[in-house]
Backbone as a printed PyTorch tensor [residue, N CA C, xyz], in Angstrom:
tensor([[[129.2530,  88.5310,   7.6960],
         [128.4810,  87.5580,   8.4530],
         [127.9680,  86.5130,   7.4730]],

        [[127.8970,  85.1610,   7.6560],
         [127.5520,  84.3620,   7.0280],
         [126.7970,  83.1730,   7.8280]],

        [[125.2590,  82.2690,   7.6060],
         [125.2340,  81.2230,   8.6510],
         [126.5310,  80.0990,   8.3970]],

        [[126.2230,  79.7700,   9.7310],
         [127.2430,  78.7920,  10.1060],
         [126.3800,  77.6610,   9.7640]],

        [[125.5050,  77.5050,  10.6270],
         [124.9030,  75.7590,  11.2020],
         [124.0780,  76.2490,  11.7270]],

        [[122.8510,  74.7710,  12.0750],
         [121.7450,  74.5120,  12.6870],
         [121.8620,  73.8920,  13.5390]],

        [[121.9780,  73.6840,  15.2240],
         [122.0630,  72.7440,  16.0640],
         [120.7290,  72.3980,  16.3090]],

        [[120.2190,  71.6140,  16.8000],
         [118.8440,  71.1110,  17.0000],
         [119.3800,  69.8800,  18.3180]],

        [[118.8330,  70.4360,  19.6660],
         [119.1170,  69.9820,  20.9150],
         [118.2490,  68.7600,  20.9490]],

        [[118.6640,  67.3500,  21.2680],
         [118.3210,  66.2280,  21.2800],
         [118.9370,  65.3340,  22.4700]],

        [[117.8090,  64.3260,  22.6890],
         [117.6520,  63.2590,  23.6530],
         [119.1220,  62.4210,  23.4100]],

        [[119.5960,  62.1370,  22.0540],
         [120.5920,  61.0550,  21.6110],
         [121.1840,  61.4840,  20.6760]],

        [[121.7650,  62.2860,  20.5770],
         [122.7510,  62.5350,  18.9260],
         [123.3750,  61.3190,  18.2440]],

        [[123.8360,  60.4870,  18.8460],
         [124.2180,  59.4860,  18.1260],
         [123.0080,  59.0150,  17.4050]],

        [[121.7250,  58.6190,  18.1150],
         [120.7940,  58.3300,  17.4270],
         [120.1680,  59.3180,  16.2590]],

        [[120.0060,  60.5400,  16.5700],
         [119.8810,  61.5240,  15.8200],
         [120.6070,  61.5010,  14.3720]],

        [[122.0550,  60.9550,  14.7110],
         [122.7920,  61.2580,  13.5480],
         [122.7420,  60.2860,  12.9880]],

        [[122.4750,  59.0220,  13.3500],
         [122.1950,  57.2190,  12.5600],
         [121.1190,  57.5610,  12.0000]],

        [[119.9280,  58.4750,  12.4790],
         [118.7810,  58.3500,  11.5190],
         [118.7200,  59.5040,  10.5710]],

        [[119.2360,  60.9510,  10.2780],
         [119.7470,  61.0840,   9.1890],
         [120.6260,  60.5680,   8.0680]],

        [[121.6280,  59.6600,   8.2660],
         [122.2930,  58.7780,   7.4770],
         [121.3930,  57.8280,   7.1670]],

        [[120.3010,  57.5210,   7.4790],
         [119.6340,  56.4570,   7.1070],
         [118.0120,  56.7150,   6.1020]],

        [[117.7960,  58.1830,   7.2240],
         [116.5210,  58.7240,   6.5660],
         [116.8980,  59.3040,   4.9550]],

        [[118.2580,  60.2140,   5.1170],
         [118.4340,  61.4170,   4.1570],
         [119.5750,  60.9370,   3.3520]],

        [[120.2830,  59.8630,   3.8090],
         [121.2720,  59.6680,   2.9200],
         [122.6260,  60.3470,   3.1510]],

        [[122.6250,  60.9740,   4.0610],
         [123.8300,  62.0220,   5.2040],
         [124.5910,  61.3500,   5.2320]],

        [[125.9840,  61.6200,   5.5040],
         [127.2670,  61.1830,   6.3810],
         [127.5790,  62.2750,   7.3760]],

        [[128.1300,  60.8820,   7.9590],
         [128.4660,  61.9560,   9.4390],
         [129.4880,  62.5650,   9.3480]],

        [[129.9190,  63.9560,   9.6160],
         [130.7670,  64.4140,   9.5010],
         [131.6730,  64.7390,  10.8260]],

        [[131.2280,  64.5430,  12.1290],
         [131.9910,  65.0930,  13.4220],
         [131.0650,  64.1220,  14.3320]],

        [[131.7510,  63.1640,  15.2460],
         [130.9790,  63.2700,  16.3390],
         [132.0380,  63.3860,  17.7920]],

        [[131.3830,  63.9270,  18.7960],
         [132.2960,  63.8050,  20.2590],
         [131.5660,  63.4320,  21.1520]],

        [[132.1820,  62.9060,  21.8950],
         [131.2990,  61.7150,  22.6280],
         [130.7300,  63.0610,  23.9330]],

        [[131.1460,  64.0860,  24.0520],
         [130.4590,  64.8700,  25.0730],
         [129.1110,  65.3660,  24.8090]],

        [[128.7860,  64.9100,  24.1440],
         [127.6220,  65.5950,  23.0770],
         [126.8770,  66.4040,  22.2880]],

        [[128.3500,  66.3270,  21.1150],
         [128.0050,  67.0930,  19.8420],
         [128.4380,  65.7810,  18.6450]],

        [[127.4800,  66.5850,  17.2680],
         [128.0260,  65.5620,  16.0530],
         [127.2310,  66.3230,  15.6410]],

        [[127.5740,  66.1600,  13.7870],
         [127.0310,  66.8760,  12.4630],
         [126.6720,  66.1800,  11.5770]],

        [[126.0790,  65.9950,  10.4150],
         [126.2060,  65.5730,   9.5310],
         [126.5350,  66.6480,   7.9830]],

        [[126.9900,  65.7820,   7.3020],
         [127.6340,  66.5230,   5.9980],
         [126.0760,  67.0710,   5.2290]],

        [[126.2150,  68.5940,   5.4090],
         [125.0910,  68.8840,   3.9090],
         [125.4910,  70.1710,   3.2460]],

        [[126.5190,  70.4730,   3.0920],
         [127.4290,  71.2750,   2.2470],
         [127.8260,  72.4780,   2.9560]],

        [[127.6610,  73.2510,   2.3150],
         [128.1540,  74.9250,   3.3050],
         [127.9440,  74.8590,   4.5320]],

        [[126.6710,  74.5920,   5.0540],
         [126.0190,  74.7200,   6.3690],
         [125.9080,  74.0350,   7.0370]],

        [[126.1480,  73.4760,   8.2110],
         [126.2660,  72.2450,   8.9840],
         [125.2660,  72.3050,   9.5660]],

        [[124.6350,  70.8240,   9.5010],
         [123.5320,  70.7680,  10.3140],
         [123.9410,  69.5700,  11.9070]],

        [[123.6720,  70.4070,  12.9390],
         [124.7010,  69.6300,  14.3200],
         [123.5120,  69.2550,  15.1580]],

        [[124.0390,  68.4150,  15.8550],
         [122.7860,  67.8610,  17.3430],
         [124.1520,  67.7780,  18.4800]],

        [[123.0710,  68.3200,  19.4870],
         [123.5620,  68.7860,  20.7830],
         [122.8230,  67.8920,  21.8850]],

        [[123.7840,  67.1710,  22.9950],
         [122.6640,  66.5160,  23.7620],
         [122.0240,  67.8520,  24.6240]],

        [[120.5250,  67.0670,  25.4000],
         [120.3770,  68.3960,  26.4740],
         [121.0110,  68.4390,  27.5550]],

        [[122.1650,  67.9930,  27.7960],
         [123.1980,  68.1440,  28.7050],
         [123.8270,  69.5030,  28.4450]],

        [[124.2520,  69.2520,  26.8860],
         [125.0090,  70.5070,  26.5510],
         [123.6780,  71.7760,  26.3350]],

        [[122.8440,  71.5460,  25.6960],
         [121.9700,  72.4210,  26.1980],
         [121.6430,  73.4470,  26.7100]],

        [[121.4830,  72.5390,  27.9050],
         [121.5560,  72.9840,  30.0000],
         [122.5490,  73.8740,  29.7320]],

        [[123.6920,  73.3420,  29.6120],
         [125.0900,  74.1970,  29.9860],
         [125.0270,  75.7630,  29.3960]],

        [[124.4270,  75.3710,  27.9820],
         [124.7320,  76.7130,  26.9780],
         [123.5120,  77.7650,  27.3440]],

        [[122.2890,  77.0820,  27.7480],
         [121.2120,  77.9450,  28.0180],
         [120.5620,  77.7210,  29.0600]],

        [[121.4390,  78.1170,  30.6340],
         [120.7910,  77.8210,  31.9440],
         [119.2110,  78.0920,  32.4440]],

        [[118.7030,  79.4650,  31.4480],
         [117.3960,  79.4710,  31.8170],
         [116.5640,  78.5070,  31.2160]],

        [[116.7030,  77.5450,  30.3820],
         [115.7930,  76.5970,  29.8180],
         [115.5090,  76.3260,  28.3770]],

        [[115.1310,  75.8810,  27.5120],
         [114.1610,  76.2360,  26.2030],
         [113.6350,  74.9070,  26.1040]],

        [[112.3040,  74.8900,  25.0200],
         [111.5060,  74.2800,  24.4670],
         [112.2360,  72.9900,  23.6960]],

        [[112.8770,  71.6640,  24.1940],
         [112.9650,  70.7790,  23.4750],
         [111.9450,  70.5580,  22.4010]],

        [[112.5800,  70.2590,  20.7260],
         [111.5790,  69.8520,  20.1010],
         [110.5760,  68.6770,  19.9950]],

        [[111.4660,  67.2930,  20.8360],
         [110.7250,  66.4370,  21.2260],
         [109.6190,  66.5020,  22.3990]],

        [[108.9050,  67.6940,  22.8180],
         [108.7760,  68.1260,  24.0440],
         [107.1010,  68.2090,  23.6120]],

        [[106.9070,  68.3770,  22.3900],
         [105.5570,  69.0630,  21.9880],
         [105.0140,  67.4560,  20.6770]],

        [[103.8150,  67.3700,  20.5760],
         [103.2390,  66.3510,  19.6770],
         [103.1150,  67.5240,  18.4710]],

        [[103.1790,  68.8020,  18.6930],
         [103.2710,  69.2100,  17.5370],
         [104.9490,  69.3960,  17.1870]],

        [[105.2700,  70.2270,  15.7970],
         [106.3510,  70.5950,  15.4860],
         [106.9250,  72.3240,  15.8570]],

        [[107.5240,  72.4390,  16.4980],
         [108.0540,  73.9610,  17.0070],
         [107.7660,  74.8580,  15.1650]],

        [[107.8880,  75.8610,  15.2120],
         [107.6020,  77.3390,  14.4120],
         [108.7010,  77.5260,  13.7020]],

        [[109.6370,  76.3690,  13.3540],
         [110.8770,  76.2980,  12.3800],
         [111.5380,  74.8190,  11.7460]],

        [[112.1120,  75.1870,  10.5190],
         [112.0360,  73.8900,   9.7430],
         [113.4150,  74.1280,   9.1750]],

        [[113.7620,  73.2260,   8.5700],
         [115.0530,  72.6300,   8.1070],
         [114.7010,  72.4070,   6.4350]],

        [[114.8680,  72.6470,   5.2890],
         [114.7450,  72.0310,   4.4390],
         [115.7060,  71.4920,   3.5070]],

        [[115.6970,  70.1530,   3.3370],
         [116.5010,  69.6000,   2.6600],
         [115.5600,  69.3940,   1.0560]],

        [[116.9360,  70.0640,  -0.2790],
         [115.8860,  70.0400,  -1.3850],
         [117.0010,  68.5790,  -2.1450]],

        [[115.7940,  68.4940,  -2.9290],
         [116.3380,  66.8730,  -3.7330],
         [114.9510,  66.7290,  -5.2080]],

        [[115.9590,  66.1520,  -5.5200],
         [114.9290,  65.7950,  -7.0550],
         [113.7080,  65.3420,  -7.2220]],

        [[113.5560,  63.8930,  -5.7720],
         [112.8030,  63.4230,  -6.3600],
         [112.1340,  62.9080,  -4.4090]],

        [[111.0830,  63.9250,  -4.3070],
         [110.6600,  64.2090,  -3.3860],
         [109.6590,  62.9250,  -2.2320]],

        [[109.0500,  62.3160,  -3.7290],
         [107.9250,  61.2130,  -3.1180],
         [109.1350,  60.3240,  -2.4070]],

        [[110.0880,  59.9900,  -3.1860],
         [111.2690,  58.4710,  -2.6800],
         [111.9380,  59.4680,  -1.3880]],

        [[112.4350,  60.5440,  -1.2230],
         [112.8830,  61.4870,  -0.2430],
         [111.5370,  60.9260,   0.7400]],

        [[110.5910,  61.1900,   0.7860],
         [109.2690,  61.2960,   1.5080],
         [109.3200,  59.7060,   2.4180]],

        [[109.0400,  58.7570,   1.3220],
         [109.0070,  57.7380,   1.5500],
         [110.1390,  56.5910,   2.4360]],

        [[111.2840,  56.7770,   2.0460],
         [112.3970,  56.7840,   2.6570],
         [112.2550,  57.3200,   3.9990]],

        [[112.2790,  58.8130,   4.3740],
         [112.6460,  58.7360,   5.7800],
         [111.4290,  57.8400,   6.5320]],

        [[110.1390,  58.0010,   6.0660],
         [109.0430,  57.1810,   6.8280],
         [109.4300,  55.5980,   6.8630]],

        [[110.5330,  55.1570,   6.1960],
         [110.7860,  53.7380,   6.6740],
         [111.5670,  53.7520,   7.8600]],

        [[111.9990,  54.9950,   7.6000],
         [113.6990,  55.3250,   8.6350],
         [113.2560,  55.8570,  10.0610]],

        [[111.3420,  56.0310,  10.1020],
         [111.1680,  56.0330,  11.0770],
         [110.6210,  57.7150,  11.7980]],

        [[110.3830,  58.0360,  10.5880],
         [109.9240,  59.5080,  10.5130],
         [108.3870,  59.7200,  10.5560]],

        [[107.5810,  60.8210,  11.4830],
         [106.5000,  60.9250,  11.0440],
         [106.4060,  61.6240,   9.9800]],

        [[104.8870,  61.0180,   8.8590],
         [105.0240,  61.5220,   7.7490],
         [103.4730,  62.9230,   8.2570]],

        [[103.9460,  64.4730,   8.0110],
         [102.8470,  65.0320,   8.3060],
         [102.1540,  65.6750,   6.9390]],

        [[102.9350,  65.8520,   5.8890],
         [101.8060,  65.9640,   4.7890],
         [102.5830,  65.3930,   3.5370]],

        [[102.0550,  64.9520,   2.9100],
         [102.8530,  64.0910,   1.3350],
         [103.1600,  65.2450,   0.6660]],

        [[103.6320,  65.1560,  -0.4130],
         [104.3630,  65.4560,  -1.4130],
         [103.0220,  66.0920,  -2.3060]],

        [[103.4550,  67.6150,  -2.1990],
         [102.3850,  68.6830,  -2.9400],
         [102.8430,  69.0190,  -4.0660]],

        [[102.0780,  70.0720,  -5.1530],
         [102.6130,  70.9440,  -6.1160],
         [102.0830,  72.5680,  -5.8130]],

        [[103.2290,  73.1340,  -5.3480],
         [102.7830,  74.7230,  -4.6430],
         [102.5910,  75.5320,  -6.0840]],

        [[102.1160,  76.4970,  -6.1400],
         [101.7330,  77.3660,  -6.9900],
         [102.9520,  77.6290,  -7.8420]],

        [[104.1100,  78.0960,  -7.1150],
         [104.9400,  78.5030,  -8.1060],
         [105.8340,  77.2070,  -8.6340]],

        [[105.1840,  75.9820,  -8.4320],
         [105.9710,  74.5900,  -9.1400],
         [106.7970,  74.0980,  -8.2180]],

        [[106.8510,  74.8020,  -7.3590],
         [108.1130,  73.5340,  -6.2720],
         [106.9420,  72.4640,  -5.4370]],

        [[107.6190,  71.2050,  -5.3940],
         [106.8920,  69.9070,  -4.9030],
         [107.7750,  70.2160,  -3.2370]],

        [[106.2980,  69.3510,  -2.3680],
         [107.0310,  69.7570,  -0.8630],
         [106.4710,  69.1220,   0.1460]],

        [[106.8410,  68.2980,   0.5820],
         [106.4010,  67.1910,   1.8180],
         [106.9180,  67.8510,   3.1270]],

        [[106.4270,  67.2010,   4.0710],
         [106.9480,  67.3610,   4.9970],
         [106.8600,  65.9770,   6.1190]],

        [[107.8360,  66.0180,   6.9510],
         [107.8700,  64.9770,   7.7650],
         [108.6350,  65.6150,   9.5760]],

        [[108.2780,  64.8570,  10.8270],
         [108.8020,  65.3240,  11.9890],
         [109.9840,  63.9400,  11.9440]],

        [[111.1550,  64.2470,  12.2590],
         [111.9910,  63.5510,  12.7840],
         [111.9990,  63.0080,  14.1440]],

        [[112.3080,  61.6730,  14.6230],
         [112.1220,  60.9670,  15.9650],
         [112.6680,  61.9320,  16.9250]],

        [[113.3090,  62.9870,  16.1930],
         [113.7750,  63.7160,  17.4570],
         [113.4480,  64.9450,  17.6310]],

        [[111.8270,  64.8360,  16.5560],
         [111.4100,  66.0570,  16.9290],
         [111.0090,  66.9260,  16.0680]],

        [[112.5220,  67.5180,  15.0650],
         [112.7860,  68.2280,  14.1080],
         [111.8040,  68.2440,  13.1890]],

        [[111.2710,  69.3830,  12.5120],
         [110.1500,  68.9730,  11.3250],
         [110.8780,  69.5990,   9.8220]],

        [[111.0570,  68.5510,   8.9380],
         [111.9420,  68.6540,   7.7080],
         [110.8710,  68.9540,   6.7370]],

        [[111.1540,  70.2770,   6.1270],
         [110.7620,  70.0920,   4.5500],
         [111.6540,  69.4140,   3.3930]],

        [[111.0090,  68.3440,   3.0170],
         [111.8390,  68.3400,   1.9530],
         [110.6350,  68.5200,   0.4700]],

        [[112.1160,  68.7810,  -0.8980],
         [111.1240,  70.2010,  -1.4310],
         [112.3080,  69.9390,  -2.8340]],

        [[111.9750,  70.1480,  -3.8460],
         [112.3580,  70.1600,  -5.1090],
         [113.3280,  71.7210,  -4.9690]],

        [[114.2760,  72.0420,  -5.4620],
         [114.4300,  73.3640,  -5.7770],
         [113.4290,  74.4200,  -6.9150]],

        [[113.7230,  75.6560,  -5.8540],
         [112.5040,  76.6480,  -6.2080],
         [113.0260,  77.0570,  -7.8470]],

        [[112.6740,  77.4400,  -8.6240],
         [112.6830,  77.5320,  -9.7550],
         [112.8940,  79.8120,  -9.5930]],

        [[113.4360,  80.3650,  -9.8440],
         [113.9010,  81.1790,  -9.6230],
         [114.2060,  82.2770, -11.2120]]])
C-alpha cells in the first residue's frame, strides 16, 4: 500500500488549479473538463474534484472546505526553503494569510495560509531529522 493523492472537492478546479500555479509555483499536470485536474508535486498528486463529481462519489454528502470561515481538521503541507517569500507569494495569489512564518522548537519554520478554495496549507521548511 502506498498514498496515492489528495483530492480536495472544489467550487472550480480550473480555478483551483490557476491559483496553485500561481500561489505555489505548480504545473498542471492533468485536467478533464468533467471535473477533475492535478497539479505536479512529485510522488503524490495533489487533485481537485468539482462538487458535481463529489455528489456522484459520495451521495450521502460531506463538508465542503469552502463551506466553513474556519479551516476543516486537515492540511496539506508543502515544504520549501524559504518560507516568508512561500508565505508572501500565495497572499498576493490571493490566499488567506492565517499565521506568518514561525520557528517551532525543533527548528522547522511554518506558516500557514487557507486557499480561495478553502484548503488550509502548511507551508514549512523541511524537518531536520
Amino acid at each position: 500500500m502506498k498514498f496515492g493523492y489528495t483530492i480536495l472537492y472544489v467550487d472550480d478546479v480550473e480555478a483551483s488549479l490557476a491559483f496553485f500555479e500561481k500561489a505555489f509555483g505548480m504545473s498542471r499536470r492533468f485536467y478533464h473538463e468533467s471535473g477533475y485536474g492535478e497539479v505536479e508535486t512529485g510522488a503524490t498528486a495533489l487533485g481537485f474534484a468539482s462538487h458535481a463529481l463529489g455528489a456522484s462519489n459520495l451521495p450521502a454528502g460531506y463538508v465542503s472546505a469552502s463551506a466553513s470561515n474556519l479551516p476543516l481538521g486537515m492540511e496539506i503541507a508543502l515544504v520549501c526553503n524559504d518560507v516568508q517569500n512561500a508565505f508572501d507569494t500565495a497572499i498576493i495569489a490571493g490566499a488567506k494569510p492565517l499565521k506568518a512564518p514561525m520557528a517551532k522548537p525543533w527548528g522547522q519554520i511554518v506558516a500557514y495560509v487557507q486557499c480561495p478554495d478553502g484548503l488550509l496549507v502548511e507551508l514549512c521548511t523541511p524537518v531536520q531529522v
